[in-house]
C-alpha positions as CSV (number, residue, x, y, z in Angstrom):
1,X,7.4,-89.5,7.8
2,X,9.0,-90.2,10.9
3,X,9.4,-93.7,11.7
4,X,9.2,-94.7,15.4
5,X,12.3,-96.8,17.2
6,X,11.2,-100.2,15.6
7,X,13.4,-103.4,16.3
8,X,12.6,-106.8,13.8
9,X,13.7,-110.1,14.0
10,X,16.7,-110.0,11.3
11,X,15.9,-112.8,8.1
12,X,18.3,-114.4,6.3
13,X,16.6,-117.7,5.4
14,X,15.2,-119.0,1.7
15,X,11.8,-120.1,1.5
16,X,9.6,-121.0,-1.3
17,X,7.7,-117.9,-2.5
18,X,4.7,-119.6,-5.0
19,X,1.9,-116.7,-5.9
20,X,-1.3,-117.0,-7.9
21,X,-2.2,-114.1,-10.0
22,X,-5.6,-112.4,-9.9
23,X,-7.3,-113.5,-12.9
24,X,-5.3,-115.1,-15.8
25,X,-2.2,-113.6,-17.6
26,X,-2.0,-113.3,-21.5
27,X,1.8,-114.0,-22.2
28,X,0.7,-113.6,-25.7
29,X,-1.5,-115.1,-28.8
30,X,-1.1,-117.8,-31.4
31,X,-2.4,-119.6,-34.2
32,X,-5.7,-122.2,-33.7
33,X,-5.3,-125.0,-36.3
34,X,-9.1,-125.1,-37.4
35,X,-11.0,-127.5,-39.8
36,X,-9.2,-128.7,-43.1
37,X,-6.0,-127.5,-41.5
38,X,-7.3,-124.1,-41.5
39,X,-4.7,-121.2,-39.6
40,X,-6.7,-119.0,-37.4
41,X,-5.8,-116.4,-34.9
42,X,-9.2,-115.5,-32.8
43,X,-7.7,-113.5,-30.0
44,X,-5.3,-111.3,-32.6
45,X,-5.2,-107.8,-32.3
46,X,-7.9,-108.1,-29.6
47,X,-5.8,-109.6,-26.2
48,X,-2.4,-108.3,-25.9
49,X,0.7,-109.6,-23.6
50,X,0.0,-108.4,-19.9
51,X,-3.6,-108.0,-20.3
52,X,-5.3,-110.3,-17.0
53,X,-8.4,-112.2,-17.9
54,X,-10.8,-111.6,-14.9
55,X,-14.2,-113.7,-16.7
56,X,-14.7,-115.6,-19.5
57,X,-18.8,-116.0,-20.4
58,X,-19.6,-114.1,-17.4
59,X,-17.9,-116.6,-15.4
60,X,-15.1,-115.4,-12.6
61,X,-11.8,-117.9,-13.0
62,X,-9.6,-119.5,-10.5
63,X,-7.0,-121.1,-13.3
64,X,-6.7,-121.5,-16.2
65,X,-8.4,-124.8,-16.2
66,X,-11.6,-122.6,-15.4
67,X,-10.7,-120.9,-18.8
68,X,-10.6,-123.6,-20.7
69,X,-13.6,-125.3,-19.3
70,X,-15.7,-121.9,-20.1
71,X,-14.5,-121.9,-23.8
72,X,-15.2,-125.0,-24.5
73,X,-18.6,-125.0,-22.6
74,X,-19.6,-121.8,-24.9
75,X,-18.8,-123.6,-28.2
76,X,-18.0,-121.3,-31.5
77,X,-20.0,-118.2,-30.4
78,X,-18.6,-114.8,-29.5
79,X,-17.7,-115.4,-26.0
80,X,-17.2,-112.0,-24.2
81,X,-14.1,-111.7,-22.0
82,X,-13.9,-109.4,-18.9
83,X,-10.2,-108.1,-19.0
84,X,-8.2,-106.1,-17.1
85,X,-5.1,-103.8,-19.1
86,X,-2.8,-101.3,-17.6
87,X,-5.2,-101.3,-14.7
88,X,-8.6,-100.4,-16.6
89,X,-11.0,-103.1,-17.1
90,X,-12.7,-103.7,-20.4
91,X,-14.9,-106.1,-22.2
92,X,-14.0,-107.8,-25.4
93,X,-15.3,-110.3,-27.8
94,X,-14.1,-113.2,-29.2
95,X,-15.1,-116.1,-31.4
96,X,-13.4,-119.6,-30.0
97,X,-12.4,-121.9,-33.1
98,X,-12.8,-125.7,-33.4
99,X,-9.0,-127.0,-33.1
100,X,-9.2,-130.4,-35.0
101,X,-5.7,-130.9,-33.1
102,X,-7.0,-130.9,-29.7
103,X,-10.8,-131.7,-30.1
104,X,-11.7,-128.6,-28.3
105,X,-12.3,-125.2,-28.8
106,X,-9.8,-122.5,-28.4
107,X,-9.2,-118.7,-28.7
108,X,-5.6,-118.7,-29.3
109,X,-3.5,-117.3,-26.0
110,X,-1.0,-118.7,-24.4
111,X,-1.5,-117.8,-20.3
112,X,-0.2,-118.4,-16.3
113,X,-2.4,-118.4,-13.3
114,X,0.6,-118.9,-11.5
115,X,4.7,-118.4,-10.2
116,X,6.9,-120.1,-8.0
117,X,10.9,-119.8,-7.2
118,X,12.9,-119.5,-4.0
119,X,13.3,-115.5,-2.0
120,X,15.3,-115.0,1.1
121,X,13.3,-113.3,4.1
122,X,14.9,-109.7,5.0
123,X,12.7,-109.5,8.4
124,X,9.8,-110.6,10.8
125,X,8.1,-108.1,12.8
126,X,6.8,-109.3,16.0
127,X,4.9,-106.4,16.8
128,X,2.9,-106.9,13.4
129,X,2.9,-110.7,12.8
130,X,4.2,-109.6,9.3
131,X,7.2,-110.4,7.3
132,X,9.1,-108.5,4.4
133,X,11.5,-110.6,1.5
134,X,13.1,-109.8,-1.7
135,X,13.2,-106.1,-1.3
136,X,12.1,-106.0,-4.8
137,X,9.5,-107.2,-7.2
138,X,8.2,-110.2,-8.3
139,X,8.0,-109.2,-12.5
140,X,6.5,-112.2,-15.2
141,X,9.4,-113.7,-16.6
142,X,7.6,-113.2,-20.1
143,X,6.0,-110.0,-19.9
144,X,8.2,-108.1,-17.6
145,X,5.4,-106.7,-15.6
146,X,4.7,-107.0,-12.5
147,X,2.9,-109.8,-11.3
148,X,-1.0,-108.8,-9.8
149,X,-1.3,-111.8,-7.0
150,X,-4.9,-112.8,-5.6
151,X,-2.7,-114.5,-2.8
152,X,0.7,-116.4,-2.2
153,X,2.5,-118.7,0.5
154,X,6.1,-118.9,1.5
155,X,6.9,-122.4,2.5
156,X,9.7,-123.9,4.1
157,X,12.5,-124.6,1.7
158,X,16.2,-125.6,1.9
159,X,18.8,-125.2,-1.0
160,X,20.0,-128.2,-3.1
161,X,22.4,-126.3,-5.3
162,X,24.1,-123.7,-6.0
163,X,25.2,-122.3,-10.0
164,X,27.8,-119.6,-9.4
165,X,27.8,-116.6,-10.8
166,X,30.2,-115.2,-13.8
167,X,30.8,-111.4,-15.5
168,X,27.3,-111.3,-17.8
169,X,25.5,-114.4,-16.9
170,X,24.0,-114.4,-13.2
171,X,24.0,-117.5,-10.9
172,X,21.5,-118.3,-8.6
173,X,20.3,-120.9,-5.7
174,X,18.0,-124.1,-6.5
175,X,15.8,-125.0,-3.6
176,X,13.1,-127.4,-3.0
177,X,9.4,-125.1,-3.1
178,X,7.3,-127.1,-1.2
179,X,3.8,-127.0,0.1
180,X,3.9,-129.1,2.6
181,X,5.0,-126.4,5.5
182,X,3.6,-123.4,4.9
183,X,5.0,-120.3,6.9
184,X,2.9,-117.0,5.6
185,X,0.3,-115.8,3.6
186,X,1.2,-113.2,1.2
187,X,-0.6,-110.6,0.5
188,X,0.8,-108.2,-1.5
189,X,4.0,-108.1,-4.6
190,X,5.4,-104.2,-4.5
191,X,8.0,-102.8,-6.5
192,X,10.0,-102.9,-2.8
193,X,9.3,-106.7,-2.3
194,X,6.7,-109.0,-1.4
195,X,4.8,-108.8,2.2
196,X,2.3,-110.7,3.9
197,X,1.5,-112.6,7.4
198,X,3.5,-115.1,9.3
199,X,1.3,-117.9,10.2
200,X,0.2,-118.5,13.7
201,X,2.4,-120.7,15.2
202,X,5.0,-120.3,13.1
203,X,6.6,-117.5,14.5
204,X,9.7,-119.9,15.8
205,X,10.5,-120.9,12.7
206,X,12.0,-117.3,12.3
207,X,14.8,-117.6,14.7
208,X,17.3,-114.7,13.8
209,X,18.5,-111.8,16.4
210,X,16.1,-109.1,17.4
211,X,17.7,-106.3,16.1
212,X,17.1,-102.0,15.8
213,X,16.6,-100.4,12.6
214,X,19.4,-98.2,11.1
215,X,17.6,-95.0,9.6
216,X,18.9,-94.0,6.2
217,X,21.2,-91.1,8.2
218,X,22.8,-93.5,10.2
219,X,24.0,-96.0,7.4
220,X,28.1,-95.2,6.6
221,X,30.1,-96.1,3.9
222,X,32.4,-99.2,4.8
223,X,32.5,-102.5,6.0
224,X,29.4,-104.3,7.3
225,X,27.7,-107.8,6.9
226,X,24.6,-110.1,5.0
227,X,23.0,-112.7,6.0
228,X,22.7,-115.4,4.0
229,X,21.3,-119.0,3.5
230,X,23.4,-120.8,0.5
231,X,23.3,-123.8,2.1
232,X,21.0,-126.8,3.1
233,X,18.9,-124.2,5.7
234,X,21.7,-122.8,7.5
235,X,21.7,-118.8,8.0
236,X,25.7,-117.8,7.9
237,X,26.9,-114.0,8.2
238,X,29.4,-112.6,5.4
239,X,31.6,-109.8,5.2
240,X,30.4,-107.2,2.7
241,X,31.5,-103.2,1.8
242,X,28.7,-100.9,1.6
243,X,30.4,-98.8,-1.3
244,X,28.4,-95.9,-2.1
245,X,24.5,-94.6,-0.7
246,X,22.0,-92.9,-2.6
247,X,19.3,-91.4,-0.3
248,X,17.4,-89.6,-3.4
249,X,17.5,-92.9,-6.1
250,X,14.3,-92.5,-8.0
251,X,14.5,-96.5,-8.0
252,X,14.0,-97.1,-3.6
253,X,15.2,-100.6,-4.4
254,X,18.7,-99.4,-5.3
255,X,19.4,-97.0,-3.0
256,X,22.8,-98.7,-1.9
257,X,25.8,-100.7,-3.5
258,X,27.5,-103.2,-2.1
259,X,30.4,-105.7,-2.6
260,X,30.8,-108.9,-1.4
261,X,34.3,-109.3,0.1
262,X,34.0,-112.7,1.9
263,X,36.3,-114.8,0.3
264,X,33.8,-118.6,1.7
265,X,31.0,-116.6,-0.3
266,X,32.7,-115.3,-3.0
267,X,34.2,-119.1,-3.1
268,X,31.0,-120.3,-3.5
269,X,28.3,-118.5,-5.0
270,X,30.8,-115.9,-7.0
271,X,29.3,-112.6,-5.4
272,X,25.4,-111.8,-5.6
273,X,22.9,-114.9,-7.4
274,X,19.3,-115.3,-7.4
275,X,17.9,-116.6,-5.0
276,X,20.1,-114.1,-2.4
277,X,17.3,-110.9,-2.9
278,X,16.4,-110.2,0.5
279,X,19.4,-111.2,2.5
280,X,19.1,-108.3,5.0
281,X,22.0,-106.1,5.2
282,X,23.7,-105.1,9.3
283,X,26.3,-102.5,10.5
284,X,26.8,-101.5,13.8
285,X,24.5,-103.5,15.2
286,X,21.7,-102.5,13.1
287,X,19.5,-103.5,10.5
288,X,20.6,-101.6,7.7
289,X,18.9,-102.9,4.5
290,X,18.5,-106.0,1.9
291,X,20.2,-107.2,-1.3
292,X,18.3,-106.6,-4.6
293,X,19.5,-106.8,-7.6
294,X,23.1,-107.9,-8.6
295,X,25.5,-106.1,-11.5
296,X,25.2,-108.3,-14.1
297,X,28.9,-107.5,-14.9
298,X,30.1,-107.6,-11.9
299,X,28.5,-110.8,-9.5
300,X,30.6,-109.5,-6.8
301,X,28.3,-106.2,-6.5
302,X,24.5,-105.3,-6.1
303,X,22.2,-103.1,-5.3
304,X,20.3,-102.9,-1.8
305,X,17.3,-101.3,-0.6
306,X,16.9,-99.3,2.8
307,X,15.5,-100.9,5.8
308,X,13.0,-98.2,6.4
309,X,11.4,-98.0,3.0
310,X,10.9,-101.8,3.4
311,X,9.0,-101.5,6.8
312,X,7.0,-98.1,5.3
313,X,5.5,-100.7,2.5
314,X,5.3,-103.4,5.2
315,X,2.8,-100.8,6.9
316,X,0.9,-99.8,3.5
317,X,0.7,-103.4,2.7
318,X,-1.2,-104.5,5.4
């Protein structure tokens, strides 16, 4: 697929990244304490980690405070459960149980409705209105899957703290995720990073150079740069080595390594933390690519996705 000469405004900011999931997410199932301090596990064998919980009763849910109302509404009957696994949808039964603990009925599951953390922006395309950050996934930090989103926001957000990174146990940035300014809508999570709309209006709160895309042929081995927001909601450039490129990686979100080489960064943050995914990646004057993922032996190197194959899923996204 060719892609056309395409220029973006180049990222480098953290924002809050907050996502609701479409339908409810089983992290797993427990134990109900029933009457005379009777054990029961109702949704055993029957809900399974991963599985989303689309209705309850015939009901659609919003949160998991719609869950819970629709169980206790239905009482100790066999309440059917609409339920989506792997992609498949499927109905199952189950009987709630009386938890003498709680007053209330239950079935037994411990779930989310919803995530939220801190990304860094890799680009906003003006030709589009959209936006591209992380360069990778959003996965459950339970259930290692990726998380199906009904919707998401990306707010304004500026970093508090920093815990630096060491050989085996990763650092990563701490910044406020408000609601109060919200930037985008997003509307989808990918294996190549999450994408979505830039509200209007809000188009000068992404201020960075317009800049061309580099095409995978045109990146080098050697010396070129990140930007970065470590601090407060400053956007700083650092010196990094593009050390080896991979045009035929399986994974599209590892299709580079770098090293960080700036000595302020490396001062500070101790390579590659969390919190840095997305920081897009320039040489020669180009847009080259985004951070990823970081070596969890080695902080001062990481993985980084192409430029192109972020705009492709920018396109299919929207």
């Amino acid at each position: 697929t060719v892609i056309p000469q395409t220029e973006v405004i180049a990222g480098g900011m953290t924002v809050g990244v907050s996502m609701d999931t479409r339908g409810i997410m089983v992290l797993g199932t427990g134990y109900v304490n029933g009457e005379k301090n009777k054990i029961y596990e109702p949704a055993k064998g029957i809900l399974q980690s991963g599985d989303m919980i689309l209705q309850a009763g015939g009901k659609s849910l919003k949160n998991k405070e719609d869950l819970m109302k629709a169980v206790e509404e239905n009482g100790t009957k066999p309440m059917s459960f609409l339920v989506d696994r792997n992609g498949v949808q499927q109905t199952v039964e189950i009987t709630p149980v009386f938890s003498q603990e709680d007053n209330s009925c239950k079935i037994g599951v411990w779930v989310r409705d919803s995530t939220q953390g801190i990304g860094t922006i890799t680009f906003f395309n003006p030709n589009t209105n959209g936006f591209g950050a992380l360069g990778h996934g959003v996965y459950d930090v339970d259930t290692q899957e990726l998380m199906q989103i009904k919707n998401g926001q990306i707010t304004q957000s500026s970093i508090i703290d920093i815990k630096k990174g060491e050989k085996g146990n990763p650092g990563a940035l701490t910044g406020n995720v408000g609601r109060d300014l919200v930037l985008g809508s997003i509307a989808s999570n990918t294996e190549l990073g999450i994408y979505g709309k830039v509200e209007k209006g809000k188009e000068s709160y992404f201020t960075g150079k317009k800049l061309p895309i580099a095409l995978q042929q045109e990146i080098e081995e050697g010396k070129a740069t990140i930007l970065s927001n470590i601090e407060g909601e400053e956007v700083k450039e650092y010196d990094v080595e593009i050390e080896s490129i991979n045009r035929y990686s399986k994974n599209e979100s590892k299709g580079m390594v770098i090293r960080i080489t700036d000595q302020e960064l490396l001062s500070k943050t101790g390579g590659i933390v969390q919190g840095m995914s997305g920081s897009p990646i320039l040489q020669n004057g180009k847009i080259v690519g985004a951070v990823t993922h970081v070596f969890v032996q080695d902080p001062t190197k990481g993985y980084g996705i192409f430029i192109e194959n972020m705009l492709k899923q920018e396109k299919a996204s929207a």
